[in-house]
C-alpha positions as CSV (number, residue, x, y, z in Angstrom):
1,X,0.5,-3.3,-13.9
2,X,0.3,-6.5,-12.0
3,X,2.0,-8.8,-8.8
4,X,5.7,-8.3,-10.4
5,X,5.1,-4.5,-10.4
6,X,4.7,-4.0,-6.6
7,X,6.3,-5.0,-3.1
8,X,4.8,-5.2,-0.3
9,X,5.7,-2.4,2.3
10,X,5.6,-0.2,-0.5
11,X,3.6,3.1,-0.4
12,X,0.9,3.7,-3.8
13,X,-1.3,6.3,-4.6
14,X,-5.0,4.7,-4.8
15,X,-6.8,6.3,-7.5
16,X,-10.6,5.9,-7.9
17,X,-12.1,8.8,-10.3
18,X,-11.2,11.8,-9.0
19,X,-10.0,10.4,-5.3
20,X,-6.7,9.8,-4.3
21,X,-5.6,7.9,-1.9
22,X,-2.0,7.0,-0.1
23,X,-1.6,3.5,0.8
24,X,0.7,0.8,1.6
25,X,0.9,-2.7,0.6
26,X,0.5,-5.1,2.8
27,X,0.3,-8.7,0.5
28,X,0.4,-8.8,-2.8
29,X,-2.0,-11.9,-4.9
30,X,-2.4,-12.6,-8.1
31,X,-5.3,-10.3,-9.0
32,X,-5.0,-7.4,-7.1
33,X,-3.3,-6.7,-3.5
34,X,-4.2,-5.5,0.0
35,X,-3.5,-2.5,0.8
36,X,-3.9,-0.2,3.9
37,X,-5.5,2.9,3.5
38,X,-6.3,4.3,7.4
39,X,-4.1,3.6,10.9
40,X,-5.9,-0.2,11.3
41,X,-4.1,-3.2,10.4
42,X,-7.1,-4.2,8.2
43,X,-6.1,-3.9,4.7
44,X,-8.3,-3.5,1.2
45,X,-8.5,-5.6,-1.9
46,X,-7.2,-3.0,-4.4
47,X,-7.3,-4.1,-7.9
48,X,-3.3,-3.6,-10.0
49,X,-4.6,-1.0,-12.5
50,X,-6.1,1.4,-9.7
51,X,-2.6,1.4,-8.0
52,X,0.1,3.8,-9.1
53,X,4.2,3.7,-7.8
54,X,4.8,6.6,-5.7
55,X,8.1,7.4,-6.9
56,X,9.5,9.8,-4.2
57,X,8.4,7.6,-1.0
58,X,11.8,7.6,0.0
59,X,10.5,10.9,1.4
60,X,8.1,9.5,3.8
61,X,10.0,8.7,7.0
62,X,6.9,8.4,9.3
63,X,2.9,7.3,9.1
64,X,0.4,5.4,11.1
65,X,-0.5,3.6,7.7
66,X,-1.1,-0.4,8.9
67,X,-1.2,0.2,12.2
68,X,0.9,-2.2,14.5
69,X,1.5,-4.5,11.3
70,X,3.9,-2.4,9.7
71,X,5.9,-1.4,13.0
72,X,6.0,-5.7,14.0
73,X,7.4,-6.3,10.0
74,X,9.9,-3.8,10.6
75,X,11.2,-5.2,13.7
76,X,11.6,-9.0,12.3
């Protein structure tokens, strides 16, 4: 997968061994984007072939994911 797989705002499953993680993208660059993984606006350089398309996050109406940065986007 790479940049013209993702959007950012969109939700991804994180996967590093036997971890999971939800996240959601907050920019996308050439080799790999940031993602937030926890309720602070920080996010974390996730490399393209550790992300994975969540393909039900139509389902996910609320989360704290991003922090403020998601809520301010939103509102634009």
């Amino acid at each position: 997968m790479n940049k013209d797989d993702f959007e950012e705002g969109e939700y991804i499953v994180y996967v590093n061994g036997e971890k999971c993680e939800l996240g959601r993208i907050k920019t996308l660059r050439e080799d790999g984007a940031f993602v937030a993984y926890h309720e602070g606006e920080t996010g974390a350089k996730t490399p393209y072939d550790t992300m994975h398309k969540l393909i039900n996050e139509y389902t996910i109406k609320c989360t704290s994911l991003g922090g403020e940065y998601f809520k301010e986007k939103e509102n634009e």
